[in-house]
C-alpha positions, 0 to 999 in steps of 0.5 A: 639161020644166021641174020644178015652180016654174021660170020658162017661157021668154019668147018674143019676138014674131015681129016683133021678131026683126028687131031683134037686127039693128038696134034703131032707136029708138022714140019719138023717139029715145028707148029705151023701154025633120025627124021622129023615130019616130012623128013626134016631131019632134028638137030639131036640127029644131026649132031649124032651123025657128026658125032659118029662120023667125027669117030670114025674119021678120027681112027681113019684118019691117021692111016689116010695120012700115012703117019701113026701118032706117037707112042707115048706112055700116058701118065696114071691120074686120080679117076673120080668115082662114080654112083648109080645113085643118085642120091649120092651124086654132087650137085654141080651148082654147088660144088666147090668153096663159097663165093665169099671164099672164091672172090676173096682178095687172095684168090683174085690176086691170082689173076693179075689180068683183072679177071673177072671184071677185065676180059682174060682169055688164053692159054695158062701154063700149070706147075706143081700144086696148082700153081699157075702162069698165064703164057707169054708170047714166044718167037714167030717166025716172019715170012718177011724177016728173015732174021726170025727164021733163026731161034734166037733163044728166050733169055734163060740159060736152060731147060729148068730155069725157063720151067720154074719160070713160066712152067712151059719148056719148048722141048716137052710134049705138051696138054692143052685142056679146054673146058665146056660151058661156064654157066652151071653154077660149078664154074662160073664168072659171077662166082669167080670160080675157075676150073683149075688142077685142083679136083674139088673135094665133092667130086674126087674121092678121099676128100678131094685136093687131088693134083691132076696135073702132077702125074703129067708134070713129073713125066716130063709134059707141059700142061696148059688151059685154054680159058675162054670161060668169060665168053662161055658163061652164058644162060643157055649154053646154046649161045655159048656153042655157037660162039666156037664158030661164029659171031651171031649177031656180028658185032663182037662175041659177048662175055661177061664182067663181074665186078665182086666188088658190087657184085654187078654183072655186065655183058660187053662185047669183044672188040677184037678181029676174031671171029669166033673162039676157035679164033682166039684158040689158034692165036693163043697156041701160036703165041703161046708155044711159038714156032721153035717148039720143039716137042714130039707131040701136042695133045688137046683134050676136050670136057662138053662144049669144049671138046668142039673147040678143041676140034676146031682150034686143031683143024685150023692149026693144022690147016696153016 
């Protein structure tokens, strides 16, 4: 059960399930923004009843609604190989470059936010050869401005010059990935790692260094992460879950500061008025995409945990 003053999960509505697969735009082309003793049931078997549940709804979901998703040819990407053996299985502890390489000067430089001491949660837009930029807010529109009911442009003169500036063009169609529970060792905050385009050489066959997004970025989509993995790094990745859908304690969702300069960690809390990660999500798109986006489609895509945010995040968008 919760304690007392904590926040009760959102539950998405049962149709919007669907749209961790797909978001296609409303309004136009707009973003409106098995049993226990004495029959308890576990956990496991609840979650494997929703898991069911949510498959079902999701391919039922789009006839109930009386729109098909769009028909969009998916681009080809490198698949990683698999082994039955486990011998031969990467240890994700340990995959990747040292911490001596991730925490170097130039690797953090990358991140002008001051990540991972200074909290930085959001939507980064890729570009070619893992190249990346954090997305800044775009135009909202305003019940009670009406001067925002008119798209009043960015600045850039056209499509490419706004591209090869903030890899983000409203006129494409956009992926948005969500990853799971930071603390394993493979991504974490304490090792200033972040998962990122780049396929880890222990992971991706011929060496590694594939660029995932390339096949997506030169047919033409917008291809974004939604990082949240400050507040995804915890021990148990229980505590990380449930920040997707409540503040626990109530008194702001904990994440985690690493300062590489001492190598000391901190556990701070979030002094925002969101409630929970999904929150953060929602804010994130919306400002991030605006409401003059004018692509044929929105797709969010899913690893572990990460798979429920992008669930929740899309059944509150829809909801608005």
């Amino acid at each position: 059960g919760r304690p007392p003053g904590a926040s009760a999960p959102r539950a998405p509505p049962p149709t919007a399930l669907a749209m961790a697969a797909a978001v296609p735009s409303s309004r136009g082309n707009r973003l409106p923004g098995s049993g226990t003793a004495g029959g308890a049931p576990t956990a496991a078997a609840a979650r494997r009843v929703i898991t069911k549940a949510a498959a079902v709804l999701a391919l039922a979901a789009p006839r109930a609604l009386a729109f098909d998703f769009p028909k969009i040819d998916l681009p080809d990407v490198p698949s990683i190989e698999s082994s039955t053996d486990s011998t031969n299985r990467p240890d994700l502890n340990t995959v990747g470059a040292t911490v001596s390489e991730t925490c170097s000067p130039q690797n953090l430089a990358r991140y002008p936010s001051g990540w991972p001491t200074t909290l930085d949660w959001g939507i980064y837009w890729y570009g070619p050869n893992d190249q990346f930029k954090k997305a800044t807010p775009r135009q909202q529109a305003s019940l009670l401005d009406p001067t925002s009911w008119v798209d009043k442009g960015d600045g850039f003169d056209n499509a490419t010059e706004r591209w090869n500036s903030e890899f983000f063009d409203p006129s494409r169609n956009t992926v948005i990935y969500f990853h799971g529970w930071s603390g394993t060792g493979a991504w974490s905050t304490k090792e200033c790692k972040r998962v990122t385009t780049k396929c880890d050489p222990n992971l991706c066959p011929n060496g590694g260094g594939d660029q995932l997004a390339d096949p997506w970025l030169k047919q033409g989509w917008n291809v974004g992460f939604f990082y949240w993995d400050q507040f995804a790094d915890e021990p148990c990745i229980r505590d990380a879950e449930q920040k997707l859908w409540f503040d626990r304690q109530g008194n702001g969702l904990r994440w985690a500061s690493y300062n590489p300069g001492n190598n000391s960690l901190e556990w701070r809390q979030y002094e925002g008025s969101a409630q929970s990660v999904t929150d953060l999500c929602v804010t994130a798109v919306k400002e991030a995409m605006g409401d003059f986006y004018a692509g044929k489609t929105v797709r969010f895509v899913g690893r572990s945990i990460g798979s429920q945010l992008a669930v929740g995040c899309a059944a509150q968008l829809h909801e608005e």
